[in-house]
LUMDOZA-711955 format. One record per residue: z negated, y negated, x negated of N, C-alpha, C, CB in turn. Coordinates in steps of 0.001 Angstrom, whole numbers, padded with zeros to 6 digits. Each point is the difference from the previous one (the first is absolute). Glycine has a CB too. Layout:
BEGIN
       n_Z       n_Y       n_X      ca_Z      ca_Y      ca_X       c_Z       c_Y       c_X      cb_Z      cb_Y      cb_X
         Z         Y         X         Z         Y         X         Z         Y         X         Z         Y         X
...
This chain:
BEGIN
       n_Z       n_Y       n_X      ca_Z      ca_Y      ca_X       c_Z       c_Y       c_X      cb_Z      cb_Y      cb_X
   -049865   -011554   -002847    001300   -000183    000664   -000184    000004    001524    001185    001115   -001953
   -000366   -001857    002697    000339   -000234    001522   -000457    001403    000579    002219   -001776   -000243
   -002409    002052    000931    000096    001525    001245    001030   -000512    000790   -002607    000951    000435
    003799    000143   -000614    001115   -000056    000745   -000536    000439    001213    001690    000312   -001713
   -001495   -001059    003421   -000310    000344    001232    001284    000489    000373   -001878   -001549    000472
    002035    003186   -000773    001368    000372    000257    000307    000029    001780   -000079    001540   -002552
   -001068   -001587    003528   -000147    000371    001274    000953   -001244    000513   -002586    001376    000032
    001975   -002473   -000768    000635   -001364    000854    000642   -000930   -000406   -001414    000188    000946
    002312    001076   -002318    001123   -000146   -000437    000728   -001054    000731   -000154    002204   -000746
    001071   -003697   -000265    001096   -000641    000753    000740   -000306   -001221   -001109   -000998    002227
    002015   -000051   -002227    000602   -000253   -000983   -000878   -000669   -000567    001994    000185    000679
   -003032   -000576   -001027   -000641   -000884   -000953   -001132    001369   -000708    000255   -002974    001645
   -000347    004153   -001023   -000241    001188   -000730    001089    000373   -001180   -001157    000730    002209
    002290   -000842   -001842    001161    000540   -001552   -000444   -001279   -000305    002597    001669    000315
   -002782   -003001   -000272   -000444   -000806   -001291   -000316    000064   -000998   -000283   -000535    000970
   -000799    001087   -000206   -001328    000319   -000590    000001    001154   -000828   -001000   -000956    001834
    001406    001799   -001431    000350    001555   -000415    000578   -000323   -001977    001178    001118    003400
    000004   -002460   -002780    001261   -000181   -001499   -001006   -000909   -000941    002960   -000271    001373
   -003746   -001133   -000612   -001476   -000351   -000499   -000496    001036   -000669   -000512   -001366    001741
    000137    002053   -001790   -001025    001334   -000406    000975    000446   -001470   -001048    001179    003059
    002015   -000517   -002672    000881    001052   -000648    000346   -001677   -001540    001546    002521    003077
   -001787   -003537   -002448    000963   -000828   -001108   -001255   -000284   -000611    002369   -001185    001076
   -003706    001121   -000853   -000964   -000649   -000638   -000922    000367   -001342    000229   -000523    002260
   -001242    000549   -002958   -000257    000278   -001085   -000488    001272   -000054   -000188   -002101   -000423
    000067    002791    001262   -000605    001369    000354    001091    000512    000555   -002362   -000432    000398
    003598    000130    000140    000959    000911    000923    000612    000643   -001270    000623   -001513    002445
    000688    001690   -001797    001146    001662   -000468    000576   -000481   -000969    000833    001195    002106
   -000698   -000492   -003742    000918   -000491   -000663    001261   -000302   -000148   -001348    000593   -000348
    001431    000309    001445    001915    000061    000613   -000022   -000906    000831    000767    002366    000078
   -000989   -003198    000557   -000146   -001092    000856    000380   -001246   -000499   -001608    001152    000905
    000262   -000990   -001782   -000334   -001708   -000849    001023   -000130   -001159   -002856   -000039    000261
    003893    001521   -000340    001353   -000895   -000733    000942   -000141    000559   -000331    000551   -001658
    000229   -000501    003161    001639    000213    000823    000258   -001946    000157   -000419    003145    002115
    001913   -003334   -002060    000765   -001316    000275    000088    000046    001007    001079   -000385   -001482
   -000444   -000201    002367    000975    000124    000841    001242    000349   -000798   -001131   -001528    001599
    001860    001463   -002712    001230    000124   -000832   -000650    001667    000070    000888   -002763   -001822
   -001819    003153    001820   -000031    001680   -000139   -000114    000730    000896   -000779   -000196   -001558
    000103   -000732    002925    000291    000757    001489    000832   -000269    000559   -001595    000217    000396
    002617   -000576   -000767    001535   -000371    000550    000452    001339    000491    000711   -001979   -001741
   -000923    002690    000557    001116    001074    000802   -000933    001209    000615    002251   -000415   -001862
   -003515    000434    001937   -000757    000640    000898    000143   -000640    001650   -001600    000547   -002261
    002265   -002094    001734   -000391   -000616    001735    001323    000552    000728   -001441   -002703   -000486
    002709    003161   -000500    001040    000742    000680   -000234    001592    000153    001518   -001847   -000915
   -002375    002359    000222   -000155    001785    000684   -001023   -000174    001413   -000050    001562   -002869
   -000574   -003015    002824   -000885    000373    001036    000949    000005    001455   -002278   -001120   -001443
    003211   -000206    001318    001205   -000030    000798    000415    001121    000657    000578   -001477   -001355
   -000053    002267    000258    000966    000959    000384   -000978    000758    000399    002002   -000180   -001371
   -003433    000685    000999   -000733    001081    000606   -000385   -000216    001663   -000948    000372   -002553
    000954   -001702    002598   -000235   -000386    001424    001202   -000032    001470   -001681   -001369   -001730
    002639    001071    000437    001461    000546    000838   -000184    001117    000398    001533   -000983   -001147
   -001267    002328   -000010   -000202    001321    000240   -000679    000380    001497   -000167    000083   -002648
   -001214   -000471    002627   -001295    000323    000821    000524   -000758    001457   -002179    000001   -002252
    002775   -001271    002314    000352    000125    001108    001361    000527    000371   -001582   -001544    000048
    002200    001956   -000622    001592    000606    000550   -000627    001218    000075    002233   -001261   -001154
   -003527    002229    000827   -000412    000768    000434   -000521    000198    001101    000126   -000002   -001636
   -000523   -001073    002093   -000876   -000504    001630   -001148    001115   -000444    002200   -000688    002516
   -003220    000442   -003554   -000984    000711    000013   -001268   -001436    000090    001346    002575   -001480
   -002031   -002358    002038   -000948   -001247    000174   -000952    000192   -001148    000114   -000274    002665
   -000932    001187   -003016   -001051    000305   -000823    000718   -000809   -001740   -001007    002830    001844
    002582   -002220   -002072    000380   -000289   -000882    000470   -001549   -000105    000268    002440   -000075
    000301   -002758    000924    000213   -001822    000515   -001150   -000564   -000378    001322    000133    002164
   -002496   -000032   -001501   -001209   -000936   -000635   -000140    000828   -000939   -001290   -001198    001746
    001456    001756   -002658   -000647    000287   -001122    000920   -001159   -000971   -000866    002915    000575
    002308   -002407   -000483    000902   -000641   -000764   -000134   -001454    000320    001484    001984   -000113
   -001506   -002691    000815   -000054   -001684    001060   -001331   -000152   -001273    000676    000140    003865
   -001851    000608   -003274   -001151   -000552   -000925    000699    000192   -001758   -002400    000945    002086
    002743   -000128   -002603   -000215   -000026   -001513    000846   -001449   -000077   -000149    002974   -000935
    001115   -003086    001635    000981   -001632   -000383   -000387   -000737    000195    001502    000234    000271
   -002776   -000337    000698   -000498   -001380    001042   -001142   -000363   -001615   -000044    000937    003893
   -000753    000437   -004699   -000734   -000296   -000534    000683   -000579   -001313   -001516    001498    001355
    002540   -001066   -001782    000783   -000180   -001344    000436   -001533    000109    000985    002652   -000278
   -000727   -003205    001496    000011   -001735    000158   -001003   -000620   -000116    001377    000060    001289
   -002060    000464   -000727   -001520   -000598   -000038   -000272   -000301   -001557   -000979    001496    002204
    001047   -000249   -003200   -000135   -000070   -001381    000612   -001067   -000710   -000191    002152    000199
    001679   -002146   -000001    000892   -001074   -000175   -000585   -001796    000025    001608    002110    001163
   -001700   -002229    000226   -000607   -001327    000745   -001167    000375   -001367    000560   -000342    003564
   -001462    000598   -003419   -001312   -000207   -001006    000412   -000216   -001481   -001432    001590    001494
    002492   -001080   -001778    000338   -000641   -001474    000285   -000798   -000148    000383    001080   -000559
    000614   -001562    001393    000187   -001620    000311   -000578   -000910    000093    000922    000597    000678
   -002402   -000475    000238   -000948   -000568    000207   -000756   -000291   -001056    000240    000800    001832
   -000284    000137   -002504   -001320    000132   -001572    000823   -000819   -001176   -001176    002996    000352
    002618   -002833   -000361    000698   -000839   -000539   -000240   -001445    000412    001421    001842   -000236
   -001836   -002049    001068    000461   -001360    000572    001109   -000494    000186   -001465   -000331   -000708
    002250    000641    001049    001696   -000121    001100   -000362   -000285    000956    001405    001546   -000541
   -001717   -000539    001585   -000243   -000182    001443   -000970    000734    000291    002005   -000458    000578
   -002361    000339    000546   -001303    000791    000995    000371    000452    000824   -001429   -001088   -000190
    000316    001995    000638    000720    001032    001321   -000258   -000843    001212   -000571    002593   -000919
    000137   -003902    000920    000178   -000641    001245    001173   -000883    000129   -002299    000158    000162
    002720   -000540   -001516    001324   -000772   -000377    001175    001673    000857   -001041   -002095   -003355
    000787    002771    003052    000505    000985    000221    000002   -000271    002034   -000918    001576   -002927
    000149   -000915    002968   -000260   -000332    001745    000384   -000880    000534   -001531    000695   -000039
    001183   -001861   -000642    000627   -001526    000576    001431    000250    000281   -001513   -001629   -001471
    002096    001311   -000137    001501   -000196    000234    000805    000856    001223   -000132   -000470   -002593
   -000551    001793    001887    001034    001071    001346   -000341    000120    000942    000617    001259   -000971
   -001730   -002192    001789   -000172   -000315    001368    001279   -000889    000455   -002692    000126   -000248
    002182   -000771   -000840    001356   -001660    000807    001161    000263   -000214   -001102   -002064   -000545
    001666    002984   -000627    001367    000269   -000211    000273    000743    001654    000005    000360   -003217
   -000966    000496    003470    000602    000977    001235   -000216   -000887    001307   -000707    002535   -001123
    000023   -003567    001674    000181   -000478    000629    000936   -001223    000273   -001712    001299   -000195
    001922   -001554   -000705    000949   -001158   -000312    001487    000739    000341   -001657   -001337   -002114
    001996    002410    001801    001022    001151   -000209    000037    000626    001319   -000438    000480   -002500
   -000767   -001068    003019    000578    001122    002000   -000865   -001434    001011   -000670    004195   -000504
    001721   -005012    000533   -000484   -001231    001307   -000049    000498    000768    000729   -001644   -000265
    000413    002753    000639    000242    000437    001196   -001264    000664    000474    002427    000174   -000467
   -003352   -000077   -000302   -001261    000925    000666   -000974   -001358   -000394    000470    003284   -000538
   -000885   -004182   -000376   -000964   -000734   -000335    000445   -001613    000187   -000839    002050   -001576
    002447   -002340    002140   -000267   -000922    000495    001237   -000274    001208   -001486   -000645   -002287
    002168   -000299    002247    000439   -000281    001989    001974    000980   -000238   -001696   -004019    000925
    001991    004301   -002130    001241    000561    000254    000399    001774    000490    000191   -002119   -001764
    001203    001864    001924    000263    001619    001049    000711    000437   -000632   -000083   -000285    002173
    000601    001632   -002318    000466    000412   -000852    000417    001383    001260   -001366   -001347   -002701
    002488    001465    003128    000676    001312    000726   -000034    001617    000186    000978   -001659   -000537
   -001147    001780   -001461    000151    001289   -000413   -000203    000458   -001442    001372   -000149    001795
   -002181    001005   -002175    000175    000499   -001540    000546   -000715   -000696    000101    001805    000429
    001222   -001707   -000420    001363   -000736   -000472   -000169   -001211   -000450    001173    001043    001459
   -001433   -001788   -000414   -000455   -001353   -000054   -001528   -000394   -001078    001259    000078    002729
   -002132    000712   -002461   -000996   -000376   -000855    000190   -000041   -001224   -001105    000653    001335
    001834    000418   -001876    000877    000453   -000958    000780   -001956   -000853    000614    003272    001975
    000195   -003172   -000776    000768   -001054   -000883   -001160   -001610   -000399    002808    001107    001545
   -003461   -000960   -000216   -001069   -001094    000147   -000916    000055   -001731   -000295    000451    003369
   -000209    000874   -003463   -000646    000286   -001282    000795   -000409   -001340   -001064    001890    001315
    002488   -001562   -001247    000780   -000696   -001209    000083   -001357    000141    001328    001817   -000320
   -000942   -002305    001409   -000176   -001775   -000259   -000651   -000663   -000553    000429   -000029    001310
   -002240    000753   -001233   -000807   -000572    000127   -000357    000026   -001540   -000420    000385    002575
    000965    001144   -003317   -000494   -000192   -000947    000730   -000620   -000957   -001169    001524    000676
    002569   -001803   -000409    000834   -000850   -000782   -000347   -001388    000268    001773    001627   -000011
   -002689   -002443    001006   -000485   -001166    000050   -001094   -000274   -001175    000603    000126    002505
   -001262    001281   -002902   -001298    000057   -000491    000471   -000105   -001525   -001382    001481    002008
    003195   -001166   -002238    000257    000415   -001808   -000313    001064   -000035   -000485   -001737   -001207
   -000016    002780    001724    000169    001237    000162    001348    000992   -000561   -001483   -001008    001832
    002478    000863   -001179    001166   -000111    000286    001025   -000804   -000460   -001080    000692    001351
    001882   -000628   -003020    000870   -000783   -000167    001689    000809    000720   -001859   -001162   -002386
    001235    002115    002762    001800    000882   -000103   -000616    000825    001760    001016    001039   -003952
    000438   -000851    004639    000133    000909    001058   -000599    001305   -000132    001873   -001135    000387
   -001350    001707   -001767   -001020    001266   -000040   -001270    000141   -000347    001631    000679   -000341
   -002247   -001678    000160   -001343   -000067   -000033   -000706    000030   -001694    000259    001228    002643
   -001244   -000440   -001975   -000874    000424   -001533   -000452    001639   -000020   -001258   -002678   -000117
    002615    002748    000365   -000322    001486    000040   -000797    000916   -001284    002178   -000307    001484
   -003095    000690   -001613   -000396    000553   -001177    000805    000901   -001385   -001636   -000202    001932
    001639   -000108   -002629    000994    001117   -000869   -000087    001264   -000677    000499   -001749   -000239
   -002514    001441    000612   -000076    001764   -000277   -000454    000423    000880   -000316    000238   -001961
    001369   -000397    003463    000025    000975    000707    000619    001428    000385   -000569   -001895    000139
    000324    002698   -000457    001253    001052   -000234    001707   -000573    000258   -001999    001901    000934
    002429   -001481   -001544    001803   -000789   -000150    000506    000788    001263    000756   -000290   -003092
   -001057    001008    003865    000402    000278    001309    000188   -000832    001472   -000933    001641   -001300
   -000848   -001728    000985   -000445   -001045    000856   -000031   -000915   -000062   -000700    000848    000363
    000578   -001774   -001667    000726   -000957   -000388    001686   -000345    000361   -001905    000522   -001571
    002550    000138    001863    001458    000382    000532   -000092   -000248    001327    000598    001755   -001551
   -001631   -001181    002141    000309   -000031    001668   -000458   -001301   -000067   -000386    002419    001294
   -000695   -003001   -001969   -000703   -001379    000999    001382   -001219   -000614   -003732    000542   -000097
    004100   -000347   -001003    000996   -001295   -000280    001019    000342    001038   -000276   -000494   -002727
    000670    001771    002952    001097   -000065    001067   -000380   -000520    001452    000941    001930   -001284
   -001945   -001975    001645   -000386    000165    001331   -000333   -002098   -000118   -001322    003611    000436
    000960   -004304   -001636   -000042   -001196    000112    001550   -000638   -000203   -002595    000208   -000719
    003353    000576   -000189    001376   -000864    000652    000913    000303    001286    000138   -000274   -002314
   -001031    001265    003215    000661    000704    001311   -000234   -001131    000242   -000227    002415    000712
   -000740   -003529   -000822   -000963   -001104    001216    001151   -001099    000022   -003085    000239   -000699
    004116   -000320   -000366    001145   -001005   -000022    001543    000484   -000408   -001973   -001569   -000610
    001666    002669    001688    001191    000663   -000134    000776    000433   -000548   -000341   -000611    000767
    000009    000392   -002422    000508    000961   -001109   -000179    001612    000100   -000535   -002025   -001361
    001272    002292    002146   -000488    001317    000073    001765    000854    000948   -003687   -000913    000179
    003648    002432   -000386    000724    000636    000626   -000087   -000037    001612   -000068    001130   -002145
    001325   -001361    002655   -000061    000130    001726   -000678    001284    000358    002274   -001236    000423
   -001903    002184   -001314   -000759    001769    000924    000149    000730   -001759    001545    000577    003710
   -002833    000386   -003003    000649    000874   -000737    000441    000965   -000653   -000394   -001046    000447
    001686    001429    000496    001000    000396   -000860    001020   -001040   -001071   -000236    001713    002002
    000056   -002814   -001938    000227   -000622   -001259   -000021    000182   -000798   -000262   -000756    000499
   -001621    001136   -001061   -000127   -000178   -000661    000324    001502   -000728   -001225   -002236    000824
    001213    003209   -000118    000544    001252   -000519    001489   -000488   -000842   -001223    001647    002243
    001882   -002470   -001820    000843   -000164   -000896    000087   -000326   -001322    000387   -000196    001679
   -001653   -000606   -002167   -000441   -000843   -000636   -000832    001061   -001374   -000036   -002068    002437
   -000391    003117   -001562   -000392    001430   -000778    001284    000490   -000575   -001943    000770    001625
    002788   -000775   -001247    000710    001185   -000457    000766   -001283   -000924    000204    002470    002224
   -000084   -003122   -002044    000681   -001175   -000989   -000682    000457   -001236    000329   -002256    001627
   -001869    002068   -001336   -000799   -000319   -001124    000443    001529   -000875   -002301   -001840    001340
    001959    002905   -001059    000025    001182    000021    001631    000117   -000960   -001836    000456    002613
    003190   -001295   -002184    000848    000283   -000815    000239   -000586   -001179    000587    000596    001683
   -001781   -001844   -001241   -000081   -000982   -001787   -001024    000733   -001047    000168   -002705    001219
   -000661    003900   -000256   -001407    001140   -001597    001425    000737   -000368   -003437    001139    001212
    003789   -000603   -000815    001437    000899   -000261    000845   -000571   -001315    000289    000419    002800
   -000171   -002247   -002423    000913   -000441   -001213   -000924   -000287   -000709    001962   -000838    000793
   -003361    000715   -001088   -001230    000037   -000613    000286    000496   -000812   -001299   -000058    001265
    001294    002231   -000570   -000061    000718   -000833    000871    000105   -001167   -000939    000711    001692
    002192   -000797   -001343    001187   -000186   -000535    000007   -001167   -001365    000880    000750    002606
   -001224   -002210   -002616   -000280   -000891   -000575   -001138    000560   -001242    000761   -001548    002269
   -001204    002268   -002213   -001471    000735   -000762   -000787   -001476    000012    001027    002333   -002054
   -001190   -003127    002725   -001327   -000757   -000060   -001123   -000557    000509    001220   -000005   -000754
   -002305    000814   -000241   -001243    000178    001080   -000660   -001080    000828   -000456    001582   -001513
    001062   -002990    000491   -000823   -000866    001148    000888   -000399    001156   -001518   -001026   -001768
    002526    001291    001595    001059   -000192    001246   -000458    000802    001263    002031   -000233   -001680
   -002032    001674    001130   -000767    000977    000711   -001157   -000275    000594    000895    001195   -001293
   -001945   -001725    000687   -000997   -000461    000693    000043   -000959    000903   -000778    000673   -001565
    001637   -001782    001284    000103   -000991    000833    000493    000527    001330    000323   -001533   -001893
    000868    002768    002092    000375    000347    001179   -000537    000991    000539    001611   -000843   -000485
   -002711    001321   -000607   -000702    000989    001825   -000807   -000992    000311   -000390    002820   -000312
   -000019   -003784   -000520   -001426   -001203    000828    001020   -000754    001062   -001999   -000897   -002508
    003177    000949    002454    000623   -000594    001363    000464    000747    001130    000624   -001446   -001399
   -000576    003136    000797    000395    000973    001168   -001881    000462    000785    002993    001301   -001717
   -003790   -001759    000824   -001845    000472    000624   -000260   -001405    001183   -001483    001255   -003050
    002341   -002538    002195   -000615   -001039    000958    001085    000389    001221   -001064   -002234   -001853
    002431    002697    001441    000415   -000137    001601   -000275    000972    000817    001632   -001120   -000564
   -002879    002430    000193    000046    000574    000519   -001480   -000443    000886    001876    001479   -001553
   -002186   -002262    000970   -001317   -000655    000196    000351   -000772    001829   -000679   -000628   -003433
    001703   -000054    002741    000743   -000888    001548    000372    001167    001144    001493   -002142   -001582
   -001000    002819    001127    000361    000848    001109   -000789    000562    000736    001419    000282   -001012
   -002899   -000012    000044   -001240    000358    000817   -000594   -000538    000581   -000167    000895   -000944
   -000063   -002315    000935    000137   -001364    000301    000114   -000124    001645    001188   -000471   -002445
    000461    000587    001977    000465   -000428    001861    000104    001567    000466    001919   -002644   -000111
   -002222    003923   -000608   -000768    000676    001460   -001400    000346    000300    001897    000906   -000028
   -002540   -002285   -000260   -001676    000202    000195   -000433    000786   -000522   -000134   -000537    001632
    000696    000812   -002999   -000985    001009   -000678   -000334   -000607   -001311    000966    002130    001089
   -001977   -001943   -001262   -000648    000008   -001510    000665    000177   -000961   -001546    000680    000692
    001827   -000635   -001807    000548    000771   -001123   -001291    000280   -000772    002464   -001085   -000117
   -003131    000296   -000071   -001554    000995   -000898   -000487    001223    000840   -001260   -002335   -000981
    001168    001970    002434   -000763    001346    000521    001056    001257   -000137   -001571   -001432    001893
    002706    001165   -001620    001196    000376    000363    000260    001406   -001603    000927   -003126    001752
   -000999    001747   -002675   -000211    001310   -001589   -001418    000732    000113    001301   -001711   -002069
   -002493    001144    002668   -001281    000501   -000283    000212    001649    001077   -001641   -003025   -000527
    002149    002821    001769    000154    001161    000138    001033    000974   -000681   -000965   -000987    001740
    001962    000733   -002073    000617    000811   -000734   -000436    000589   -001368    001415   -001125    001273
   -002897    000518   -002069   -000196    000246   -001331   -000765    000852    000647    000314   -001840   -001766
   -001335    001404    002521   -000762    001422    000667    000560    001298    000637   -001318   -001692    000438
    002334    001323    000136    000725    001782    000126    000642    000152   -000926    000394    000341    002100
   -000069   -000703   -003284    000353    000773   -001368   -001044    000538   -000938    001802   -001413    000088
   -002494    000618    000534   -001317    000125   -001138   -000613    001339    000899   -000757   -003088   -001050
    000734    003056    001955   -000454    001367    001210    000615    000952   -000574   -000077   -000972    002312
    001335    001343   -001917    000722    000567   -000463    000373    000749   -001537    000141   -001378    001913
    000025    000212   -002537   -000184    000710   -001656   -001194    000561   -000008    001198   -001613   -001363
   -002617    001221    001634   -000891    000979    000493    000202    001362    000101   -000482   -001652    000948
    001031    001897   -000012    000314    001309    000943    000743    000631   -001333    000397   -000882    003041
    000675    000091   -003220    001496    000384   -001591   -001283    001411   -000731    001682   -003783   -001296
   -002398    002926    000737   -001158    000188   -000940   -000577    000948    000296   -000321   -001869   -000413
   -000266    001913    001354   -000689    001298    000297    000871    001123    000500   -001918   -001343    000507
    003367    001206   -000092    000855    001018    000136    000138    000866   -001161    001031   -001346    001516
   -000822    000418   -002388    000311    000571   -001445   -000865    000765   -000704    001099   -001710   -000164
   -002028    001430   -000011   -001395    000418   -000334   -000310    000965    000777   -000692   -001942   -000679
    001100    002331    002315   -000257    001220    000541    000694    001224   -000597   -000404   -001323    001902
    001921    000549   -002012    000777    001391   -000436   -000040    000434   -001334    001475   -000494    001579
   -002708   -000591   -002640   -000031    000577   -001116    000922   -000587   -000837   -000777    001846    000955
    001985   -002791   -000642    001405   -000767   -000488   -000930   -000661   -001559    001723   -000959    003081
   -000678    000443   -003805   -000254   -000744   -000822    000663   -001238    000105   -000527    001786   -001100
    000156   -003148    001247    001214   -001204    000456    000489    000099   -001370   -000998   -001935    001956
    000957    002214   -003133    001394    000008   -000976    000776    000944    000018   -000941   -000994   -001344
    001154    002097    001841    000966    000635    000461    000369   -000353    001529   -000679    001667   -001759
    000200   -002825    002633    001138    000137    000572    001099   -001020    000469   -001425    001593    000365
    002535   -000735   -000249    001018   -001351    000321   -000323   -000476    001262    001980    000775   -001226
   -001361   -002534    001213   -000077   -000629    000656    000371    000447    001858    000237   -001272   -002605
    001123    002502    002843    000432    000323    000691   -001415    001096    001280    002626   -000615   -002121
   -003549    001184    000831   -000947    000574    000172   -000951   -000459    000747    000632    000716   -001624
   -000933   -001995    001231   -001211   -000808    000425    000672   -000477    001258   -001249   -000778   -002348
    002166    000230    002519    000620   -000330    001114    000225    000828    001311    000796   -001134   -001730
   -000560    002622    001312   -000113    000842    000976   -001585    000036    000584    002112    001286   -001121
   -002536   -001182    000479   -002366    000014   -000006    000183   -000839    001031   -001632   -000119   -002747
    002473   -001495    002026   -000578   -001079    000890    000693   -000151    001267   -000678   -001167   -001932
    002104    001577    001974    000295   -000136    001586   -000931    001249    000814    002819   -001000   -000493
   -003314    002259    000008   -000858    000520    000967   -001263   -000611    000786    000876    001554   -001350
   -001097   -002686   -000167   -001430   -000710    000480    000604   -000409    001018   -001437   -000789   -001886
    002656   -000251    002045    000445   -000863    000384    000159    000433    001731    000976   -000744   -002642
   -000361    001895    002656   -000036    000809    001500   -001074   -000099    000606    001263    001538   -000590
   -002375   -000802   -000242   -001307    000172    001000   -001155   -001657    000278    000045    003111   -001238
    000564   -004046    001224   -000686   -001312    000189    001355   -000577    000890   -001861   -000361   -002530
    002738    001146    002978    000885   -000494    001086    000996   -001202   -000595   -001964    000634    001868
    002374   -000812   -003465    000272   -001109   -000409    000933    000532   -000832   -001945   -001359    000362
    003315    000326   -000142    000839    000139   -001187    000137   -001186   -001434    001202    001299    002125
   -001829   -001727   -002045    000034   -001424   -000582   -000804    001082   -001729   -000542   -002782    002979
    001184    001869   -004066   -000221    000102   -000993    000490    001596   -000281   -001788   -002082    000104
């Protein structure tokens, strides 16, 4: 077998590396993976790389960047061994797609501002068939949050959208009195249908005040999740049993947590 030159390591080292691992001597766990079976490893690598940088830890960033950079690499090579495409078919295309996609840097046009590149980039790709619809191609298994903000933020671009908002606060509490006749109606898919319209408008509202709604829940699951933490080990200090206690109980525990982290929320 090859001698991996780990010193002068580049990308044609993970090739080689997935070369190795796929060949008649490599890993048995390897030489049965699809791409249909690293699908959803290529989304934990995602999110682990998210994590690592909203941490601003560098050591963990390239660690996480590399396990995803290598898990494509794997990908591209199945493809390749299939005979579909190659990793230079690969290189090629998404050279020219990205230059073709920014003149303003690779050939004679100007472009003002962000904004502008922005809209310049949709033109271009609705010239290409890219693009049959204003909202694009937005992915659909992108979390239904964020999925929420980006369709809202592509029909902001043609003015389907709230003047401010406090509008759209209106638009909440609307939604908010149609779960009410929900409840009332007893029906669950009715019900469902109107909190998925009271989450998307809450989605808009986060929207037009520059905020996120995925990060926006991601911090809030983490200070509950902190928190019930703390719940937990309160309980367990004083010896409590959580089936004896009432709800009123735990609540007292938790607004104490709630004091000493300077926070009234939840």
């Amino acid at each position: 077998m090859k001698k991996i030159e780990i010193e002068k390591a580049d990308l044609l080292t993970l090739w080689e590396i997935v070369k190795a691992l796929r060949g008649e001597k490599g890993c048995p766990w390897d030489k049965k993976q699809s791409p249909h079976t690293l699908k959803k490893y290529l989304l934990e690598e995602v999110y682990e790389a998210i994590e690592a940088i909203e941490k601003d830890k560098p050591e963990e960033i390239k660690e996480e960047l590399g396990d995803l950079l290598f898990l494509i690499i794997f990908i591209i090579y199945l493809y390749e061994e299939m005979g579909i495409f190659t990793l230079k078919d690969l290189f090629y295309y998404t050279s020219l797609k990205m230059v073709k996609r920014h003149p303003h840097v690779f050939g004679e046009e100007k472009v003002k501002n962000a904004e502008e590149v922005i809209l310049k980039w949709q033109k271009i790709k609705k010239e290409e068939g890219k693009e049959s619809s204003i909202l694009g191609n937005i992915p659909k298994s992108l979390p239904a949050l964020q999925r929420a903000f980006r369709l809202g933020e592509r029909a902001e671009k043609v003015n389907f959208d709230w003047e401010k908002a406090e509008d759209v606060l209106e638009k909440i509490e609307e939604e908010i009195e149609e779960i009410k006749n929900s409840l009332k109606a007893s029906s669950k898919d009715k019900l469902k249908e109107e909190i998925g319209d009271l989450l998307f408008s809450i989605a808009n509202f986060s929207r037009k005040m520059n905020i996120n709604p995925e990060e926006a829940l991601k911090i809030a699951l983490d200070k509950f999740e902190k928190r019930f933490k703390l719940l937990e080990r309160e309980v367990e200090k004083r010896g409590l049993s959580w089936r004896n206690l009432t709800i009123r109980e735990l609540d007292q525990i938790w607004d104490k947590i709630k004091t000493c982290d300077g926070s009234n929320n939840y």
